[in-house]
VEXDREN-2710 file (C-alpha; in Angstrom, 1 decimal):
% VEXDREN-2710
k/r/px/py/pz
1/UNK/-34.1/-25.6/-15.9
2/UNK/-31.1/-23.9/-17.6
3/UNK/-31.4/-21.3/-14.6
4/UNK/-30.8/-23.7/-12.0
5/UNK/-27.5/-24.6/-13.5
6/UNK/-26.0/-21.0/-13.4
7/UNK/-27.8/-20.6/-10.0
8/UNK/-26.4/-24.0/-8.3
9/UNK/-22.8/-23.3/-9.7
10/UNK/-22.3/-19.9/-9.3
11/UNK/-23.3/-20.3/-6.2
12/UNK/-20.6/-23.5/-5.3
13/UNK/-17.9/-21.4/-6.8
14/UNK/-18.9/-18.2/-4.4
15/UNK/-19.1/-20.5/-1.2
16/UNK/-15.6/-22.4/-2.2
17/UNK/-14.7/-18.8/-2.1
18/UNK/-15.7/-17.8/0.8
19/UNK/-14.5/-21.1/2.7
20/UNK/-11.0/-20.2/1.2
21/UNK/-10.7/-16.9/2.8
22/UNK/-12.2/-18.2/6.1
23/UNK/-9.5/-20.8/6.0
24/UNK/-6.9/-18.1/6.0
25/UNK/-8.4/-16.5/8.7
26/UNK/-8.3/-19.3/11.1
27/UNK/-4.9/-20.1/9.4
28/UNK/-3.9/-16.7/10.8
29/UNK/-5.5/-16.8/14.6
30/UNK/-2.0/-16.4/16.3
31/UNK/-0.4/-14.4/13.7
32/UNK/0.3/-10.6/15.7
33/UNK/-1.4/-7.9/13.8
34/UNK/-3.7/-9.9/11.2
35/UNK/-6.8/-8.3/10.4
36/UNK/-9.4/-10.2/10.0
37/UNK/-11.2/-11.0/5.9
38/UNK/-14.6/-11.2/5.0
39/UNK/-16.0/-12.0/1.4
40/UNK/-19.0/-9.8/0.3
41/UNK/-21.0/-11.6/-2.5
42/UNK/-23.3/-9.8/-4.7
43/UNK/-25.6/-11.0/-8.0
44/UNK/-23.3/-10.8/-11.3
45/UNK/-26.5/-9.0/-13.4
46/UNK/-29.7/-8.9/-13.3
47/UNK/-33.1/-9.3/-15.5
48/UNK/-36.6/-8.7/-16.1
49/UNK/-38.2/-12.1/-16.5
50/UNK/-41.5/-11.7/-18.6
51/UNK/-44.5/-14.0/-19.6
52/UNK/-45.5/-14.0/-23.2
53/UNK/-47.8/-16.1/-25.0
54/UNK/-50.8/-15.4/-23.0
55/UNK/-52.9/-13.4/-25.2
56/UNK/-50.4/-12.9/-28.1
57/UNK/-46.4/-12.6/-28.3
58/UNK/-47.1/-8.7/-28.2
59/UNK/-48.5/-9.1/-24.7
60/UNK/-45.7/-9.5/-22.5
61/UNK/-45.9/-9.4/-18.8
62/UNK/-43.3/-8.4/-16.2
63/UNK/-42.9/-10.7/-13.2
64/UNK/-39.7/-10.4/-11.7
65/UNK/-36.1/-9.3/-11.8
66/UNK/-33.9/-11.9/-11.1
67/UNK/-30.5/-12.9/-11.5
68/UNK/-28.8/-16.0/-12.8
69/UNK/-25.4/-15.7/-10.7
70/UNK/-23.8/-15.0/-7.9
71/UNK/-20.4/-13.8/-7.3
72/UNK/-17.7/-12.6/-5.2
73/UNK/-17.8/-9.2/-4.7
74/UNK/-15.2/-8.4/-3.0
75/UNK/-13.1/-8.9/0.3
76/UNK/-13.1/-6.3/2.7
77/UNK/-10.2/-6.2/5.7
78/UNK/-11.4/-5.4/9.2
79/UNK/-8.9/-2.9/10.8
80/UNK/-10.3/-2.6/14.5
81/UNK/-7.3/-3.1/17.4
82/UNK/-7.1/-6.2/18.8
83/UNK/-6.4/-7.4/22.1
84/UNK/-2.8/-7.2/23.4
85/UNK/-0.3/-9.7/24.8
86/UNK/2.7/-9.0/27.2
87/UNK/5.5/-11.2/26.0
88/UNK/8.8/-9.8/27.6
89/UNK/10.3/-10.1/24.2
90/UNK/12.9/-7.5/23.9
91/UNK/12.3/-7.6/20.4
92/UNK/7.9/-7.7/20.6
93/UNK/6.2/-4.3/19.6
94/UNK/2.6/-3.5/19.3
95/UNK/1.0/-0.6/18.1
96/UNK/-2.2/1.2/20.3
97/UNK/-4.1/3.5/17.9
98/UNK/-4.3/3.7/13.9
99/UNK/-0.9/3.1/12.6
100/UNK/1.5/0.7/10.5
101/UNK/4.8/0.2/11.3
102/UNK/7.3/0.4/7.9
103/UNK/9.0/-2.6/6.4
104/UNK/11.7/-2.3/3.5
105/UNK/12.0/-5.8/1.8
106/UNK/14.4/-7.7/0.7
107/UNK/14.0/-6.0/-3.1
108/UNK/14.0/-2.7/-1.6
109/UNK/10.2/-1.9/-1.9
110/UNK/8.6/-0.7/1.4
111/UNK/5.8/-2.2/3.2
112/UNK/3.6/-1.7/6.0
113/UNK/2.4/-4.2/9.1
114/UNK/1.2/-4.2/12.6
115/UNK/3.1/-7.6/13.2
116/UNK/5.4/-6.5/15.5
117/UNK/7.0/-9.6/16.1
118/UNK/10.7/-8.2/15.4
119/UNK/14.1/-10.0/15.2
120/UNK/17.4/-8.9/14.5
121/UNK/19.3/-10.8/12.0
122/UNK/23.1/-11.3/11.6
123/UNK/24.3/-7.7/11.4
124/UNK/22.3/-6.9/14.4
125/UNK/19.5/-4.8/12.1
126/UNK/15.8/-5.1/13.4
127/UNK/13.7/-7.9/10.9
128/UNK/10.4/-8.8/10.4
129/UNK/10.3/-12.5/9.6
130/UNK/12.9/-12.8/7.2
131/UNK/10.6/-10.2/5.2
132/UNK/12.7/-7.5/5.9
133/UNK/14.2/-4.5/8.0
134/UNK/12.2/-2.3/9.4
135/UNK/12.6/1.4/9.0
136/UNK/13.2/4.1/11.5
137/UNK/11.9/7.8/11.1
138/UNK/14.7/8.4/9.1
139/UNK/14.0/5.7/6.8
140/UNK/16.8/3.9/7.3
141/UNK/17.0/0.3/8.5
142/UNK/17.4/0.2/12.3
143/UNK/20.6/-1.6/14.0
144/UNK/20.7/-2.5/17.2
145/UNK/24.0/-3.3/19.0
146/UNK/23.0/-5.3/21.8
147/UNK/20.4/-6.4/24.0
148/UNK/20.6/-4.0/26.4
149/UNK/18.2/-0.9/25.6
150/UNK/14.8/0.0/26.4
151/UNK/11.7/1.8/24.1
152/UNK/9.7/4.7/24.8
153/UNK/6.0/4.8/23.7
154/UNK/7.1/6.7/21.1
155/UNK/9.3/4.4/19.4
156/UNK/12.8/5.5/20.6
157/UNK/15.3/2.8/21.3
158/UNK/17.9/3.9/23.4
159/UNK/20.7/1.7/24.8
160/UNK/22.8/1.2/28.0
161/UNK/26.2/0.6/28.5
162/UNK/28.6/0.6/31.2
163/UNK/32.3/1.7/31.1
164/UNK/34.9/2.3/33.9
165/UNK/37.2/5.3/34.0
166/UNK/39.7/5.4/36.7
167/UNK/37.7/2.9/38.7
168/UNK/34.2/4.4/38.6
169/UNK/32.1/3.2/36.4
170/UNK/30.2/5.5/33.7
171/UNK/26.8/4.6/31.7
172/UNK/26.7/5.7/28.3
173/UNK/23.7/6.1/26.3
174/UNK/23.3/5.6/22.6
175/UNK/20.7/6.1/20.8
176/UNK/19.8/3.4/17.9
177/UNK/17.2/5.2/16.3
178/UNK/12.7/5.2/16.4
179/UNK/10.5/3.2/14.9
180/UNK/8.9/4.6/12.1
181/UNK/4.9/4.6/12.2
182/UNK/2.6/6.1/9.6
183/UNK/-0.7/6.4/8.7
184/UNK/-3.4/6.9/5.9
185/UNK/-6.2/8.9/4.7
186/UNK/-8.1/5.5/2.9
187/UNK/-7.6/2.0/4.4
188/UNK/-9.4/1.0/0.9
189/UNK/-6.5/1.9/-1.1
190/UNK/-4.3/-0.8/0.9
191/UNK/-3.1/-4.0/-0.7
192/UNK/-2.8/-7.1/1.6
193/UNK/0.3/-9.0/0.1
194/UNK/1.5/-12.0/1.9
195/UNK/3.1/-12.7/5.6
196/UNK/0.9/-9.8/6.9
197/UNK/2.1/-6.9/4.6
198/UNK/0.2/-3.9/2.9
199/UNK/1.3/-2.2/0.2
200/UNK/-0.2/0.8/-1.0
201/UNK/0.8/3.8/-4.0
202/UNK/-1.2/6.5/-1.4
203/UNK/1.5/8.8/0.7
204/UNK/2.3/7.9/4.3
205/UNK/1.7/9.8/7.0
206/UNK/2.8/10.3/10.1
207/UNK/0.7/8.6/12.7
208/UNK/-0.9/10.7/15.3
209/UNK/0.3/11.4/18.6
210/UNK/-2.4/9.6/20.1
211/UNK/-0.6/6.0/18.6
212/UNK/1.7/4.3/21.0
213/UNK/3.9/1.9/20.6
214/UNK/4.2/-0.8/23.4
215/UNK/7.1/-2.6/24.1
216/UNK/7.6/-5.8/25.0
217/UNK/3.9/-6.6/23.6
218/UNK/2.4/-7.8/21.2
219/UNK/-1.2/-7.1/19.1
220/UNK/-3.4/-10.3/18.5
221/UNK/-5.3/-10.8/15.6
222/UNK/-8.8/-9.8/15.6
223/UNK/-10.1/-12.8/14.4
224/UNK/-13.1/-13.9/16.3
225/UNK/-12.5/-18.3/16.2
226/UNK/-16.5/-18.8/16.8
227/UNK/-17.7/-16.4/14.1
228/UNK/-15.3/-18.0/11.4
229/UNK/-16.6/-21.7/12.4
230/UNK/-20.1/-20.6/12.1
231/UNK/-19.2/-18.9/8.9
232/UNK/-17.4/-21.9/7.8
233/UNK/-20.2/-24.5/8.9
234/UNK/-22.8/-22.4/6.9
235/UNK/-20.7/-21.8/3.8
236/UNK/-20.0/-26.1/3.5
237/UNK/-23.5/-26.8/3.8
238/UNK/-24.5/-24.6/1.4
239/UNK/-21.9/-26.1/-0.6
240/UNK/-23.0/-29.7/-0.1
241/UNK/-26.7/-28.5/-0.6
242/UNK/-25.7/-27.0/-3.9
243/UNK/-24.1/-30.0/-5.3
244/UNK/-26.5/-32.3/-4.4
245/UNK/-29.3/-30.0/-6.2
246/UNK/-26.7/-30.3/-9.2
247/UNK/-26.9/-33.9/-9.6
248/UNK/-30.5/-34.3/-9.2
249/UNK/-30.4/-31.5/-12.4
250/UNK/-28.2/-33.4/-14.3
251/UNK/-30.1/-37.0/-13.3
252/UNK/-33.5/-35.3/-15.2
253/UNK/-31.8/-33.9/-17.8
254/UNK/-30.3/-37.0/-18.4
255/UNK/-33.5/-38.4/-18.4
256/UNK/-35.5/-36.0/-20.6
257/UNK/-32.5/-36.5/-22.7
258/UNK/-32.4/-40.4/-23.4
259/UNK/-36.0/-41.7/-21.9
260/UNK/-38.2/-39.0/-23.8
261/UNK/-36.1/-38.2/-26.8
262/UNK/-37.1/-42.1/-27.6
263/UNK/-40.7/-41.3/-27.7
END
């Protein structure tokens, strides 16, 4: 009896769980770059139930291991490329291969994305949603002067402008820096934090030369809409299911509690 209490609840807990990071998920559909989160569950310990009494409480008998609780086990990111979105931003990036792009924050710690959704805030430096500015190879923050330039696939950002001298006119190009992308040996060792950052105490890489950057694009997330409503549907029910099995334990409890204890 006492089994189905640790059974029923542990197992409510692990599905609120579960719907709770396949909320954020769907939360997250048309966020650039989010990778996808899935819950792994697993049993918290298990036993060796026995039956005694039989011939004699020094005759026991195995009959099964079981356990008594379920839990999270842990909450794995998937990291696979998703599909890509022309925009015509000036200011949209996306990344084609393995790769993060670099993000100092505003108290100076340095993060890692594949939201490429840039802005430029008021000092003209490139921003990632009020998060922060994003780095160029040479860590330093990357300004941009004007609207005028155009990126490379591998992250330079050169602009354009036009002067007259003695009537003809000239284009001069400046450079305003590359985007920084790096790389790592174990995707395990990364740290989701909040607004689509990573954070991680492993050293970065540089990305290979097989990662692009795309301008003017962006990365989807890789969340698939119709598995996260299946998972969701399945994870409620089993919710619901489990809580109804709850009160029916405590109903004959209850009842062995007050109705026999009077005999």
């Amino acid at each position: 009896m006492y089994q189905g209490f640790y059974n029923l609840v542990s197992g409510m807990l692990t599905q609120s769980r579960n719907l709770n990071v396949v909320s954020n998920n769907m939360v997250n559909l048309q966020t650039p770059g989010y990778k996808n989160d899935t819950m792994v569950s697993t049993t918290f310990q298990e036993e060796m139930l026995k039956r005694t009494g039989r011939w004699g409480d020094g005759n026991d008998q195995d009959l099964i291991t079981s356990s008594k609780i379920i839990t999270a086990s842990e909450t794995y990111v998937d990291y696979t490329q998703g599909n890509f979105e022309p925009t015509g931003g000036v200011y949209d990036f996306a990344l084609s291969g393995n790769g993060f792009f670099c993000i100092q924050t505003n108290d100076g710690q340095i993060r890692y994305t594949r939201n490429g959704s840039f802005a430029v805030d008021q000092d003209g430096y490139l921003v990632l949603n009020d998060q922060g500015r994003v780095l160029g190879t040479g860590g330093q923050p990357i300004q941009i002067g004007h609207e005028e330039f155009s990126v490379d696939s591998r992250g330079r950002i050169t602009g354009r402008n036009a002067t007259y001298v003695n009537g003809q006119s000239q284009v001069n190009v400046q450079d305003f820096g590359t985007l920084r992308v790096v790389d790592f040996v174990d995707y395990d060792q990364l740290h989701r934090e909040d607004n689509g950052l990573f954070s991680t105490d492993q050293a970065a890489l540089q990305a290979s030369e097989s990662t692009q950057i795309l301008w003017q694009t962006l990365e989807k997330s890789n969340v698939d809409m119709v598995e996260e409503m299946t998972s969701m549907m399945s994870s409620q029910r089993a919710l619901q299911s489990a809580a109804q099995m709850l009160k029916m334990y405590d109903r004959i409890m209850e009842k062995s509690s007050v109705d026999i204890g009077r005999v």
